[in-house]
DRENDO-1510 file (C-alpha; in Angstrom, 1 decimal, always signed):
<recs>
REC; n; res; u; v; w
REC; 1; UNK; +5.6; -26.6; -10.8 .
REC; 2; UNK; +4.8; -23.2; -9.5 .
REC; 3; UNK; +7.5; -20.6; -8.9 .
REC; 4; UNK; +5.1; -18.5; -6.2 .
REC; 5; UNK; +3.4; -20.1; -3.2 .
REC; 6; UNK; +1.3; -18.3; +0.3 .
REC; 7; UNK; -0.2; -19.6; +3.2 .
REC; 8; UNK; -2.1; -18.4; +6.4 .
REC; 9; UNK; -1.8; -19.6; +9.5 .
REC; 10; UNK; -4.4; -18.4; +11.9 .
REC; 11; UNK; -4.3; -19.1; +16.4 .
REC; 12; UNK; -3.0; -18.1; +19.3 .
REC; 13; UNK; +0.1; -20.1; +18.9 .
REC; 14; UNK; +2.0; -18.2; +16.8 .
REC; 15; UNK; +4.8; -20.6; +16.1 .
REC; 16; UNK; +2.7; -23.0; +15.2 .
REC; 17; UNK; +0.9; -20.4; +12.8 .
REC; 18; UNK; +4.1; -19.3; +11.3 .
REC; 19; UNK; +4.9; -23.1; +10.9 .
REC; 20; UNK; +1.4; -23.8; +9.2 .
REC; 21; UNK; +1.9; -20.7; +6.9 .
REC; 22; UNK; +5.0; -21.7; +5.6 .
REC; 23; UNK; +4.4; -25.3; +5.0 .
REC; 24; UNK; +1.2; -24.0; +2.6 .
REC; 25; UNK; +3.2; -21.3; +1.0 .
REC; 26; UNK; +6.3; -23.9; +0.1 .
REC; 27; UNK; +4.3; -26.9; -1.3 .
REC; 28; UNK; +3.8; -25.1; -5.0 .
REC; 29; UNK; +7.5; -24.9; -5.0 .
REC; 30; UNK; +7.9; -28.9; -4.7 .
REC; 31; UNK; +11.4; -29.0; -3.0 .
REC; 32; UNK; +12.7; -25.8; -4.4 .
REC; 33; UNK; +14.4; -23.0; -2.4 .
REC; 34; UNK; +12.6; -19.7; -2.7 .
REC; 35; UNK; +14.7; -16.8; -3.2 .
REC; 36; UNK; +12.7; -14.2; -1.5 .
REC; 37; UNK; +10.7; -14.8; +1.4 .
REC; 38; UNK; +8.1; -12.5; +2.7 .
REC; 39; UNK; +5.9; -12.6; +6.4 .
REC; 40; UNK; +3.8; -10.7; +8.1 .
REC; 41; UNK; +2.6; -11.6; +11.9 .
REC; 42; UNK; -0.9; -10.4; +13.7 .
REC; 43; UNK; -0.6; -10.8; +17.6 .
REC; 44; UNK; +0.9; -9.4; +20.7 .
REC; 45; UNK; +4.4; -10.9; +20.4 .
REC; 46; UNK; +5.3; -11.0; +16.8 .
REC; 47; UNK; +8.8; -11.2; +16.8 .
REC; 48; UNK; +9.6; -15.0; +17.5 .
REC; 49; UNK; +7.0; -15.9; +14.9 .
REC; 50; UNK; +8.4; -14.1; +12.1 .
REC; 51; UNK; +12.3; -15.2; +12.7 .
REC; 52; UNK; +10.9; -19.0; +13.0 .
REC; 53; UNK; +8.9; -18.5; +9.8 .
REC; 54; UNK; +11.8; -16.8; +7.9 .
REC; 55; UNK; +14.3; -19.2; +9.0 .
REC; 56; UNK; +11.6; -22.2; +8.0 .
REC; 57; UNK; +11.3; -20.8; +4.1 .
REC; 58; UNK; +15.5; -21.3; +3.9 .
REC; 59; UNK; +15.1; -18.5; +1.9 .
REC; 60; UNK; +17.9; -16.2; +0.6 .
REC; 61; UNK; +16.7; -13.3; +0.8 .
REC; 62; UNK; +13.9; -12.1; +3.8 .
REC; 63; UNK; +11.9; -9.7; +4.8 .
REC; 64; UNK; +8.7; -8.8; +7.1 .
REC; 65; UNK; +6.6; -6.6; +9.6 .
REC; 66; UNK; +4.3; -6.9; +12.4 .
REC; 67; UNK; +0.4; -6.5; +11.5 .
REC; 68; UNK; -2.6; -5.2; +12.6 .
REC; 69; UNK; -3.7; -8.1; +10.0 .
REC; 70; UNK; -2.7; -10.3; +7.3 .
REC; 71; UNK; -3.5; -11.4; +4.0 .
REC; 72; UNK; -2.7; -15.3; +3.0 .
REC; 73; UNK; -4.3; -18.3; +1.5 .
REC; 74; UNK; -7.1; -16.8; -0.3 .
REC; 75; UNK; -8.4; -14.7; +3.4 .
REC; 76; UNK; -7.9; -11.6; +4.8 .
REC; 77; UNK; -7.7; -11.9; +8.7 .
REC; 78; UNK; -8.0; -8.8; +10.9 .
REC; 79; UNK; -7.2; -8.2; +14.8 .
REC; 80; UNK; -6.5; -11.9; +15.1 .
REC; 81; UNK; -3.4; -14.0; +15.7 .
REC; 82; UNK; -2.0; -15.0; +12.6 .
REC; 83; UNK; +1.0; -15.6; +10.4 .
REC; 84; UNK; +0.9; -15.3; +6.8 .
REC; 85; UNK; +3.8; -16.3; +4.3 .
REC; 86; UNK; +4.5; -15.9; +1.0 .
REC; 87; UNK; +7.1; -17.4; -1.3 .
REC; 88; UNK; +9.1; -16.7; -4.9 .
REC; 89; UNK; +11.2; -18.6; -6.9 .
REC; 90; UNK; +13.1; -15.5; -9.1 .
REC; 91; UNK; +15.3; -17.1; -11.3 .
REC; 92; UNK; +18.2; -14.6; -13.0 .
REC; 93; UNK; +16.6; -11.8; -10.6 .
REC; 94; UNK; +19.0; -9.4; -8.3 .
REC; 95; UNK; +17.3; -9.1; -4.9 .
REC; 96; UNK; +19.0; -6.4; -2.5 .
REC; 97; UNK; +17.9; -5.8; +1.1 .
REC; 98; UNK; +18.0; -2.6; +3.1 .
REC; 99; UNK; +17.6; -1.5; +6.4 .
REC; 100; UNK; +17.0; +2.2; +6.8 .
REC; 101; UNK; +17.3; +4.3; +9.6 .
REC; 102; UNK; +16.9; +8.1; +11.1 .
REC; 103; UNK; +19.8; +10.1; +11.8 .
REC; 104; UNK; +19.7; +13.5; +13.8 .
REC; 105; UNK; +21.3; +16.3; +11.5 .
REC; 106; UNK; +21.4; +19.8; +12.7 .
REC; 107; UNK; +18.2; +21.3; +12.1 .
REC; 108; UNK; +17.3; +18.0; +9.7 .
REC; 109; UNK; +17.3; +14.6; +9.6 .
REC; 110; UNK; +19.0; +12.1; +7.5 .
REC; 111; UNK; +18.0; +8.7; +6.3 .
REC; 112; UNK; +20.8; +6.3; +6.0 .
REC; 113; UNK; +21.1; +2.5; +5.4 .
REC; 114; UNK; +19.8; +2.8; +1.1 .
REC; 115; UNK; +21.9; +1.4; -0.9 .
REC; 116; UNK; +23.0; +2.8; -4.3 .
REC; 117; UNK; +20.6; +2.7; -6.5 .
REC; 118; UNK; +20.9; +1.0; -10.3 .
REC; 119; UNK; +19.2; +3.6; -12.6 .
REC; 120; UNK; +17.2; +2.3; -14.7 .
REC; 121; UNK; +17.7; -1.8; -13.8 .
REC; 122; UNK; +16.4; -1.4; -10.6 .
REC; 123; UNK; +12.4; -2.5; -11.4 .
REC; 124; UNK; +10.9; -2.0; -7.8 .
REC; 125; UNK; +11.7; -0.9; -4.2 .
REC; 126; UNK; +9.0; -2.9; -1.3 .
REC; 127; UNK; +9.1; -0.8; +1.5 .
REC; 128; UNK; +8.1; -1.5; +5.3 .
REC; 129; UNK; +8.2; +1.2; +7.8 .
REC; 130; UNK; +7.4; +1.9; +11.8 .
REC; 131; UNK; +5.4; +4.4; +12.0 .
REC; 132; UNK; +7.2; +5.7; +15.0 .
REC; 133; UNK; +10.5; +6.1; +14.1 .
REC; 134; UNK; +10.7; +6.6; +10.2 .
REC; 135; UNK; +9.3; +9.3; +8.5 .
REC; 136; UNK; +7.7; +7.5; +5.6 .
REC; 137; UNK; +5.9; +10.5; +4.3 .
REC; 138; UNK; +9.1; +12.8; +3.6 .
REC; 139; UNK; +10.9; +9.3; +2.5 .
REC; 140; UNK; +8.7; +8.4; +0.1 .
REC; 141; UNK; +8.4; +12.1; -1.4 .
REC; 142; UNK; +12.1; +13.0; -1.4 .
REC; 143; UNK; +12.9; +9.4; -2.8 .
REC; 144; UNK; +10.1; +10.7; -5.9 .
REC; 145; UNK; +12.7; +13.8; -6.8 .
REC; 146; UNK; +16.2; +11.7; -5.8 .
REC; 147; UNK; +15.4; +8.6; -7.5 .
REC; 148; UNK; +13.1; +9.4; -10.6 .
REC; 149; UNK; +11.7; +6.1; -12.5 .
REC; 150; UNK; +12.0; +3.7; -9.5 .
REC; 151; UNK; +8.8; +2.8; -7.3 .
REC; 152; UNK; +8.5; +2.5; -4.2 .
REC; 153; UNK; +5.6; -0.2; -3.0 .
REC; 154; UNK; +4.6; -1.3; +1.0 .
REC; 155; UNK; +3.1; -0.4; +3.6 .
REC; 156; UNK; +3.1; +1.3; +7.3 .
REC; 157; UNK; +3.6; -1.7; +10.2 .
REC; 158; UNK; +1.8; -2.2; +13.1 .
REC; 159; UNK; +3.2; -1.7; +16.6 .
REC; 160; UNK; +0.7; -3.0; +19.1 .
REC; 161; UNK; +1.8; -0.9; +22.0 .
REC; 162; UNK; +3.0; +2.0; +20.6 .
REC; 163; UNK; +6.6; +2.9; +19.7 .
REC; 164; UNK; +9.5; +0.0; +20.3 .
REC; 165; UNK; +6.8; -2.6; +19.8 .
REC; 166; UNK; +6.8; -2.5; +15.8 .
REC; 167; UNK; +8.7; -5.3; +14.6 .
REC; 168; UNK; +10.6; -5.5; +11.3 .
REC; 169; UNK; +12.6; -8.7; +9.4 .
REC; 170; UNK; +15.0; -8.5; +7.0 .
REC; 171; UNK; +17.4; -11.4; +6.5 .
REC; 172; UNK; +16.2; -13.0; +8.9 .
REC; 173; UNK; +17.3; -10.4; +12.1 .
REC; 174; UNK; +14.5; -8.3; +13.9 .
REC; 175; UNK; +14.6; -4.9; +14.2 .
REC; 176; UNK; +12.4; -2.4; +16.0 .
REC; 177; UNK; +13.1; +0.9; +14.2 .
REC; 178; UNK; +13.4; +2.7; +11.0 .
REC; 179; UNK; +12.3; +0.6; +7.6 .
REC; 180; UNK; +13.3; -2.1; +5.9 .
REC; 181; UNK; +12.9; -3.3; +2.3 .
REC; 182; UNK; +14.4; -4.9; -1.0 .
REC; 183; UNK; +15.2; -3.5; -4.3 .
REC; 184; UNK; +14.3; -6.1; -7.1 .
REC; 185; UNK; +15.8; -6.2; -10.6 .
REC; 186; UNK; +15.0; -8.7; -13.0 .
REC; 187; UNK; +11.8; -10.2; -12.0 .
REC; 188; UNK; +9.4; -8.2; -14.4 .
REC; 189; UNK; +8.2; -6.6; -11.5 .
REC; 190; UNK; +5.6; -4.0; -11.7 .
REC; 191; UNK; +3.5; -1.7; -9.2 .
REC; 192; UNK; -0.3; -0.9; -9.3 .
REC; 193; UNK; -2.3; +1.2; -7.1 .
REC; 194; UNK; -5.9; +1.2; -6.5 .
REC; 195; UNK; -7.1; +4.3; -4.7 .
REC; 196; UNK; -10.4; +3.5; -3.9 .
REC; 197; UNK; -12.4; +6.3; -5.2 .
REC; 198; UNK; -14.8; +7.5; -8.4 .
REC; 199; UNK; -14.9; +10.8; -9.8 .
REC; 200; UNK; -18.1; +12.9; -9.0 .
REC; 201; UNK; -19.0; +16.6; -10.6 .
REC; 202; UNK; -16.7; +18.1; -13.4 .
REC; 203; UNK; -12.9; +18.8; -13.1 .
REC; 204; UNK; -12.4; +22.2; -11.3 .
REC; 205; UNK; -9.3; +24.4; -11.1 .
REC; 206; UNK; -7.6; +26.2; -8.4 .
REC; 207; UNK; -7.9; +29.6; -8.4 .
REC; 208; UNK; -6.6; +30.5; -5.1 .
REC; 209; UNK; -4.4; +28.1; -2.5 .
REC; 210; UNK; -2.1; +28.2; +0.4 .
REC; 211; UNK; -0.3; +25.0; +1.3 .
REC; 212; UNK; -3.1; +22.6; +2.0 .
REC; 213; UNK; -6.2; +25.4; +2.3 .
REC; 214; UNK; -8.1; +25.4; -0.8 .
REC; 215; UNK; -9.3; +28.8; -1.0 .
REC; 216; UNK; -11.2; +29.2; -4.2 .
REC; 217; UNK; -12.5; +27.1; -6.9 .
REC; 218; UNK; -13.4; +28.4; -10.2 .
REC; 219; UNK; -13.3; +31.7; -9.2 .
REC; 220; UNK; -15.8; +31.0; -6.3 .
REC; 221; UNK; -15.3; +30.3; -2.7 .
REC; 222; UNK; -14.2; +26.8; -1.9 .
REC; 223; UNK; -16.4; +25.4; +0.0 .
REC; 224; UNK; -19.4; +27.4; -1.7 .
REC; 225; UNK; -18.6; +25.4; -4.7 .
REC; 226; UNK; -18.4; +22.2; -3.5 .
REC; 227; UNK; -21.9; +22.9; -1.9 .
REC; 228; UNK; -23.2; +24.1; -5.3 .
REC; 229; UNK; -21.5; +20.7; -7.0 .
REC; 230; UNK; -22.6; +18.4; -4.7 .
REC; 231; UNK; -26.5; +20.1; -5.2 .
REC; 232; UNK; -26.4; +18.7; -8.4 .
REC; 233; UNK; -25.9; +15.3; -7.9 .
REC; 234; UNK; -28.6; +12.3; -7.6 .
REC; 235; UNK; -29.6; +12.0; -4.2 .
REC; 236; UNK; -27.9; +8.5; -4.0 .
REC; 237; UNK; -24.4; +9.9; -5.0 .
REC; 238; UNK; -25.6; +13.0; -2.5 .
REC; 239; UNK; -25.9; +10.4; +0.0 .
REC; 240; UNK; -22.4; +9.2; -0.5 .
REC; 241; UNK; -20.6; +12.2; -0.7 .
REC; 242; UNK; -21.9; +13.0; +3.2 .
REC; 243; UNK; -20.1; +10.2; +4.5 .
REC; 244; UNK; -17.0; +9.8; +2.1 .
REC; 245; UNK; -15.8; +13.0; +0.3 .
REC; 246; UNK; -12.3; +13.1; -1.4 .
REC; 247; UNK; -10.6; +15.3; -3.2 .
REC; 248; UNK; -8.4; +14.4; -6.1 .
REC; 249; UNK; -5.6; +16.3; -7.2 .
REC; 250; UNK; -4.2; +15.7; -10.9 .
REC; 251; UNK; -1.2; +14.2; -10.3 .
REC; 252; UNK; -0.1; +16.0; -13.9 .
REC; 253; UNK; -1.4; +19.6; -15.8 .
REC; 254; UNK; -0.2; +18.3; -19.3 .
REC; 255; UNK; -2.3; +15.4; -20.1 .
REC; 256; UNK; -5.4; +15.1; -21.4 .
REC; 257; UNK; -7.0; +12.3; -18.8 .
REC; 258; UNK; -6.0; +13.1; -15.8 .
REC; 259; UNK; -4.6; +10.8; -12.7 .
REC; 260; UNK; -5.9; +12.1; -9.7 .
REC; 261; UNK; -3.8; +11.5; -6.3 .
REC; 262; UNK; -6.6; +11.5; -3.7 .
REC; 263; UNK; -6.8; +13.0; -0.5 .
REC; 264; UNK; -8.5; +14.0; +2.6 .
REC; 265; UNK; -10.9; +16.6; +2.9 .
REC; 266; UNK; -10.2; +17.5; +6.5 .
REC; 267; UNK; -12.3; +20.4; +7.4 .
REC; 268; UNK; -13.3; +24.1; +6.7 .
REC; 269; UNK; -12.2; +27.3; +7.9 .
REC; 270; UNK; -14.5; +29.6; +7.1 .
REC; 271; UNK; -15.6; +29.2; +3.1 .
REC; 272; UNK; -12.0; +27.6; +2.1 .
REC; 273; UNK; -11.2; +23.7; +2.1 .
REC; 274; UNK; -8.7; +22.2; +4.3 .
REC; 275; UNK; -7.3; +19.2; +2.5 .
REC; 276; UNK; -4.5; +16.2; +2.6 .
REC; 277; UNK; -1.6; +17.6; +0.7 .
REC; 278; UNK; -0.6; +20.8; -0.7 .
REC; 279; UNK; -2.6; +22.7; -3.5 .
REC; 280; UNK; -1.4; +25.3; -5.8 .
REC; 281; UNK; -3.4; +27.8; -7.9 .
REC; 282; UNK; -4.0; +26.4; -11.2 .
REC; 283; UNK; -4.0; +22.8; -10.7 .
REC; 284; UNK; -7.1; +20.6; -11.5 .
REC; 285; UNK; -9.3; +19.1; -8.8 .
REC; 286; UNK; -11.9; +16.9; -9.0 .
REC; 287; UNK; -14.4; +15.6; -6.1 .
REC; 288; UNK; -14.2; +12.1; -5.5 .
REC; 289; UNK; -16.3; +10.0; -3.3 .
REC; 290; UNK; -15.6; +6.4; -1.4 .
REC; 291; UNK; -17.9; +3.5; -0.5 .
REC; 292; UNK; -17.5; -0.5; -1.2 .
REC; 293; UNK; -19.1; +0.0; -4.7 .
REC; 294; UNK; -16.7; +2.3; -5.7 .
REC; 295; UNK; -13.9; +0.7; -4.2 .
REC; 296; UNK; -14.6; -3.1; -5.7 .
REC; 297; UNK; -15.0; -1.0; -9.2 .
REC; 298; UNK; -11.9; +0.8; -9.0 .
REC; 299; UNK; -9.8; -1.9; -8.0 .
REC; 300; UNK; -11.4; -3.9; -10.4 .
REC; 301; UNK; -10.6; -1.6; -13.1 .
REC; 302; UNK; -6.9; -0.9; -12.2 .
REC; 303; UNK; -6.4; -4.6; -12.4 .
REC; 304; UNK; -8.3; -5.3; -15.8 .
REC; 305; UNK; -5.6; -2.3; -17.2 .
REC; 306; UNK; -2.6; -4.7; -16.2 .
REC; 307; UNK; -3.6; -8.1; -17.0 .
REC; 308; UNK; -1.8; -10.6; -15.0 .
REC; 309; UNK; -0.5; -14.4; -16.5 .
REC; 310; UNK; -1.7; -17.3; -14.9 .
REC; 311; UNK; +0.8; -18.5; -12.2 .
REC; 312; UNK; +2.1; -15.5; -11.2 .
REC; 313; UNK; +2.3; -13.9; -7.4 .
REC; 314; UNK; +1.9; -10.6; -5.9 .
REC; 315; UNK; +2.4; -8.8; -2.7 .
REC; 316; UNK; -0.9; -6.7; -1.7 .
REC; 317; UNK; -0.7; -3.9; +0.9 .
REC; 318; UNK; -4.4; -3.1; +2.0 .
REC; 319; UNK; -5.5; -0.4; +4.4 .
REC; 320; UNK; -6.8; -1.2; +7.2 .
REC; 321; UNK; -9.7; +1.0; +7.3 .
REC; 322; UNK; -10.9; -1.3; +4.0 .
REC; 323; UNK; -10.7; -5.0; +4.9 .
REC; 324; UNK; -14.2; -5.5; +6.6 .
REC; 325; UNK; -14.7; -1.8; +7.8 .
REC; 326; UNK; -15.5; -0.7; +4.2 .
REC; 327; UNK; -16.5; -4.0; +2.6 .
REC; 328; UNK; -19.5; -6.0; +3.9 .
REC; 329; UNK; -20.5; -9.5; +3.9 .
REC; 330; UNK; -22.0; -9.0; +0.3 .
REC; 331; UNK; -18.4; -8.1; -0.8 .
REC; 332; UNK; -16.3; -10.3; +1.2 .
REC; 333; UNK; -15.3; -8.2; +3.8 .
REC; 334; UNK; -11.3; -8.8; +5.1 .
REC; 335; UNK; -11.0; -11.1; +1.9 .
REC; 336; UNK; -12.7; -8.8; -0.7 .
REC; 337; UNK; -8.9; -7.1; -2.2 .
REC; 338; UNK; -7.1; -10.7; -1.7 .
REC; 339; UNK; -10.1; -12.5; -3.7 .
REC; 340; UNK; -10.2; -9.6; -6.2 .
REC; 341; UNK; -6.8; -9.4; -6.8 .
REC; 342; UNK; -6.4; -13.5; -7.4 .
REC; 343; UNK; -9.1; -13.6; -9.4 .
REC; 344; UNK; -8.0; -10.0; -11.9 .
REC; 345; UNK; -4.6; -11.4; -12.4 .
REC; 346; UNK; -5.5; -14.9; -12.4 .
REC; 347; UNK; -2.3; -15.4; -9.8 .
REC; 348; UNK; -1.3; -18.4; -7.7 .
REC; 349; UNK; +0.1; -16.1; -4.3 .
REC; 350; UNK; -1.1; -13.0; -3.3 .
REC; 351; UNK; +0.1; -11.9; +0.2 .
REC; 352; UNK; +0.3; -9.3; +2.3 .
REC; 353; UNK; -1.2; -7.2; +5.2 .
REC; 354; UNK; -3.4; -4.2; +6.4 .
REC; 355; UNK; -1.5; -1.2; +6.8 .
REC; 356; UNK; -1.6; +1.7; +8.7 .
REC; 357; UNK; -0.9; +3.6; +5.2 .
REC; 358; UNK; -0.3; +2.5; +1.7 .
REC; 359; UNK; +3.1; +3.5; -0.6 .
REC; 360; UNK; +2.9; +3.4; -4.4 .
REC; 361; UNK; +3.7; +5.4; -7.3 .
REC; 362; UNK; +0.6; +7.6; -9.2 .
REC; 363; UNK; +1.1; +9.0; -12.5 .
REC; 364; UNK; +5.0; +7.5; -11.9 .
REC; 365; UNK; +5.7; +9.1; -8.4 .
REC; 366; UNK; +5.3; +7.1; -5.3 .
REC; 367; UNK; +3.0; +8.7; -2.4 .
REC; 368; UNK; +2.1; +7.4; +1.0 .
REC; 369; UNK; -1.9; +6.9; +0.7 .
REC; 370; UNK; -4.6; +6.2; +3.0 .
REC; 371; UNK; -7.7; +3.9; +2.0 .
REC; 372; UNK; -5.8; +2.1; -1.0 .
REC; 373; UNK; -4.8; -1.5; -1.7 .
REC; 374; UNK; -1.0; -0.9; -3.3 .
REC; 375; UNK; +1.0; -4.2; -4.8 .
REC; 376; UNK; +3.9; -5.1; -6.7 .
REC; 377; UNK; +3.1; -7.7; -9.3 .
REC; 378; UNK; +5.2; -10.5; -10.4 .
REC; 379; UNK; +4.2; -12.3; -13.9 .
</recs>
């Protein structure tokens, strides 16, 4: 008798998707009442879908976001109709539900709606947030310094038509702003993050940086050293860096191995480096670069560190620019993270959707991310 269950339901109907999902993701559960129940609904008027396949589960405890696509029954399904559902049976776990939203403040604005927070019971915070009225980014890095030790995993929703058409469950009500989520004690829970990238060219340090402009790099001009690293390389991993060049910060000076949080190299100005997130002099930074090889090896890897037990679930949060975009036929395309992540943790359920941006915790402080496949395990 399992204690985790998914399903996919894929057409146009989406009530009758939602209704297919949730009869899939209940039968492992053989007559037993889930205690959490999670959805996620691709199509152009998600919000009747989701409440029908919440209210269907009879779980206690819901939540849920509209989707640019979802990830259910073994598939990943992107820019179609769809409903996908999963299911978990959490016995002696505390589950507590949270609706946050923005407040004006003077010159500032506040985030209300989280409740107190159990330091250090509380294992894991999911997180689901419209992109156009929450501001994830500052949330999740504020939440890193306020609430030390306790991740934060999800995703970015998808609002078809811009802002007001995001749609967001918890508890089975709707909601069309802010975020929504649940803090989980008790279930073993833990988070893992797959970034997506490998490590070209040695580790370099900052010698000279101004918020996100990268000015120098060992002592040499920023971009003048990236030119001279990447003329180094074999032409194949020359070939790769032209099309998907990274940056990786080390998440942390005083270790030996470093973590690197990766981001964005967005442009040049002049012979400095304009990247995703703020550099200082005298951090590390390595290059990193991105294609479906290195992808399918880094997830791989993160999930051969934390070995799963058979039967167990987990909630996946994929990016939508991976799903078929980055991974071709030859490596599954839309289904290449849920089949990875099954088959690495040897789970029963793995759920979830493709978000517009990724949350989870790197060298133990939760980031938004872009290009990663972010989950919260259950054993």
């Amino acid at each position: 008798m399992g204690r985790f269950g998914d399903g996919i339901g894929v057409s146009s109907d989406l009530i009758g998707a939602a209704e297919t999902a949730v009869a899939a993701a209940l039968a492992p559960l053989h007559g037993r009442t889930p205690d959490l129940a999670v959805v996620f609904v691709c199509g152009d008027d998600p919000a009747a879908a989701g409440e029908r396949a919440l209210k269907l589960t009879g779980a206690t405890t819901t939540l849920g976001c509209s989707a640019g696509g979802v990830i259910g029954g073994g598939a990943g399904v992107e820019a179609t109709s769809a409903v996908s559902v999963w299911v978990a049976v959490l016995p002696g776990a505390a589950l507590r539900t949270f609706h946050l939203e923005v407040m004006p403040s003077e010159d500032k604005v506040a985030v209300v709606g989280m409740p107190e927070v159990a330091q250090p019971a509380d294992e894991v915070a999911v997180l689901l947030a419209d992109p156009f009225s929450f501001p994830v980014e500052g949330f999740v890095a504020q939440a890193g310094a306020t609430l030390p030790g306790l991740p934060f995993v999800g995703g970015v929703a998808h609002g078809a038509s811009g802002p007001g058409s995001t749609r967001l469950w918890v508890d089975g009500r709707s909601v069309d702003r802010g975020a929504v989520g649940v803090l989980i004690d008790g279930a073993s829970a833990r988070p893992l993050v797959s970034q997506g990238c490998r490590p070209i060219g040695p580790a370099m340090t900052v010698t000279a940086a101004a918020g996100n402009v990268l000015h120098s790099l060992a002592g040499m001009p920023a971009l003048d050293k990236v030119r001279r690293v990447l003329e180094t390389l074999p032409p194949p991993e020359q070939a790769m860096a032209s099309s998907g060049l990274q940056i990786g910060i080390a998440a942390d000076e005083y270790t030996d191995e470093h973590d690197y949080l990766v981001r964005a190299i967005i442009g040049s100005e002049g012979t400095a480096l304009v990247v995703g997130d703020r550099v200082q002099q005298g951090q590390t930074v390595r290059l990193q670069v991105r294609d479906a090889e290195a992808a399918d090896a880094d997830l791989r890897t993160a999930l051969a560190r934390c070995p799963g037990q058979p039967g167990g679930g987990a909630l996946l949060f994929s990016c939508n620019g991976r799903g078929a975009t980055l991974f071709g036929p030859s490596y599954g395309g839309a289904s290449h993270d849920v089949t990875a992540v099954r088959d690495g943790l040897a789970a029963d359920a793995v759920a979830g959707f493709f978000a517009g941006g990724e949350i989870g915790p790197v060298a133990g402080r939760s980031h938004l991310h872009g290009f990663t496949a972010s989950m919260v395990i259950f054993p």
